[in-house]
C-alpha positions in Angstrom: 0.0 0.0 0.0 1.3 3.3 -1.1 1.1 5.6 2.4 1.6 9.4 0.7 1.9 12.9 2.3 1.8 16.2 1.3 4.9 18.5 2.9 3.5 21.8 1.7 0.2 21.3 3.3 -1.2 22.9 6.7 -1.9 19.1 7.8 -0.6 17.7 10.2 1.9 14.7 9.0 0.8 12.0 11.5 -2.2 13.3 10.2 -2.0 12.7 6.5 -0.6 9.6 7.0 -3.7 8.3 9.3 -5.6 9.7 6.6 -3.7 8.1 3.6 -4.5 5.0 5.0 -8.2 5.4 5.8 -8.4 6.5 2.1 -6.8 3.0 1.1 -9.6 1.3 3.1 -12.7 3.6 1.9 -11.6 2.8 -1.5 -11.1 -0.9 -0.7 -7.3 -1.1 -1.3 -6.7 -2.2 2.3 -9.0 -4.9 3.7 -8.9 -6.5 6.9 -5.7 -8.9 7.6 -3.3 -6.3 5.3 -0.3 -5.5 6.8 0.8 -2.0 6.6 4.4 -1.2 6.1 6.4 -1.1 9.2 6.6 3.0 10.4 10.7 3.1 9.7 9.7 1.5 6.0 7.6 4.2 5.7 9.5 7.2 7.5 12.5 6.7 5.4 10.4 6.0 1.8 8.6 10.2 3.1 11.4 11.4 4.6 9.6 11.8 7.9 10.7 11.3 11.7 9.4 7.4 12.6 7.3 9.0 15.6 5.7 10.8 13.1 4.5 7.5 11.3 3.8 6.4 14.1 1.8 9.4 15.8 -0.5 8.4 12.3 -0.6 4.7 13.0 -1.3 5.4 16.9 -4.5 7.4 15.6 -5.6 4.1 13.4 -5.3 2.3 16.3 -7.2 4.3 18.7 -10.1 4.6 16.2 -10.1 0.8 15.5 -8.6 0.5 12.0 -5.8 -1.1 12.8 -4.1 -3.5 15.4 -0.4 -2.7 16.2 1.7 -6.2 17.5 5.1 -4.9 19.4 7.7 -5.9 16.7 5.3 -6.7 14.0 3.6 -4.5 11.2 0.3 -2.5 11.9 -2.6 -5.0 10.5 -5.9 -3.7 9.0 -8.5 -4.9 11.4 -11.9 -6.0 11.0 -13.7 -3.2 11.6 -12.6 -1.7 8.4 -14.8 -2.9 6.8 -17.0 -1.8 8.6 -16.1 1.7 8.2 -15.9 1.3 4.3 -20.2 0.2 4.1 -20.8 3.3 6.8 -18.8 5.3 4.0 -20.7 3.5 0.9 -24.3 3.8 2.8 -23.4 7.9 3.4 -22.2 8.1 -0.1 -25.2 6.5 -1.1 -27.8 8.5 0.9 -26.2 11.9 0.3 -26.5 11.3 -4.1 -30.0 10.2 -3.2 -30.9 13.4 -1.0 -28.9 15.3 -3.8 -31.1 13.5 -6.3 -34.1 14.5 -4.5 -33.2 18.1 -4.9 -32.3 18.0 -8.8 -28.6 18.4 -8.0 -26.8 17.3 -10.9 -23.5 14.9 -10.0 -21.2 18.1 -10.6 -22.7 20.1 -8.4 -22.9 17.7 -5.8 -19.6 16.6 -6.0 -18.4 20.7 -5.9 -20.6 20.8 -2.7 -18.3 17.4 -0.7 -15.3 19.5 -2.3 -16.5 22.6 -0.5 -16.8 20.8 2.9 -13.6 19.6 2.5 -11.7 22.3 2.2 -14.0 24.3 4.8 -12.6 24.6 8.2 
């Protein structure tokens, strides 16, 4: 799994790198039972402190993504998945409710932009 940052951006590191990896499960390119790349693997590949790695993988943890094993690799747990339907079932009633209102897919897609970049 590819684990990527952005320097120039107000984020947090540990941050983006928590979130890099929740992105990989939304879009179902981790599943439960992956292993993530150990934290120096990954600190040296971004250039980043290994506390900073694992500041990120610490946050996984303590929502329930992932299970970390002292001297082992971070694993996907089982509850990603189900974290990935609660984000297909939101997607899926937000279009609807958009659909109800004759949003078009552009503009609802410019509106989840919005709130994304909104504070």
């Amino acid at each position: 799994m590819l684990i990527t940052i952005d320097p120039s951006s107000a984020v947090p590191l540990a941050d983006q790198v928590a979130a890099s990896v929740r992105a990989a499960v939304a879009r179902g390119a981790a599943v439960p039972g992956d292993h993530l790349p150990s934290a120096r693997t990954v600190a040296a590949a971004l250039g980043v402190n290994l506390h900073t790695v694992l500041r990120g993988y610490q946050q996984l943890r303590d929502e329930g993504l992932v299970e970390l094993r002292r001297g082992r690799t971070a694993v996907i747990s089982q509850t990603a998945d189900a974290t990935r339907t609660s984000l297909a079932s939101a997607a899926e009633d937000y279009a609807r409710t958009a659909r109800h209102l004759g949003v078009s897919p552009e503009e609802a897609l410019a509106a989840v932009r919005a709130a994304f970049t909104s504070p």
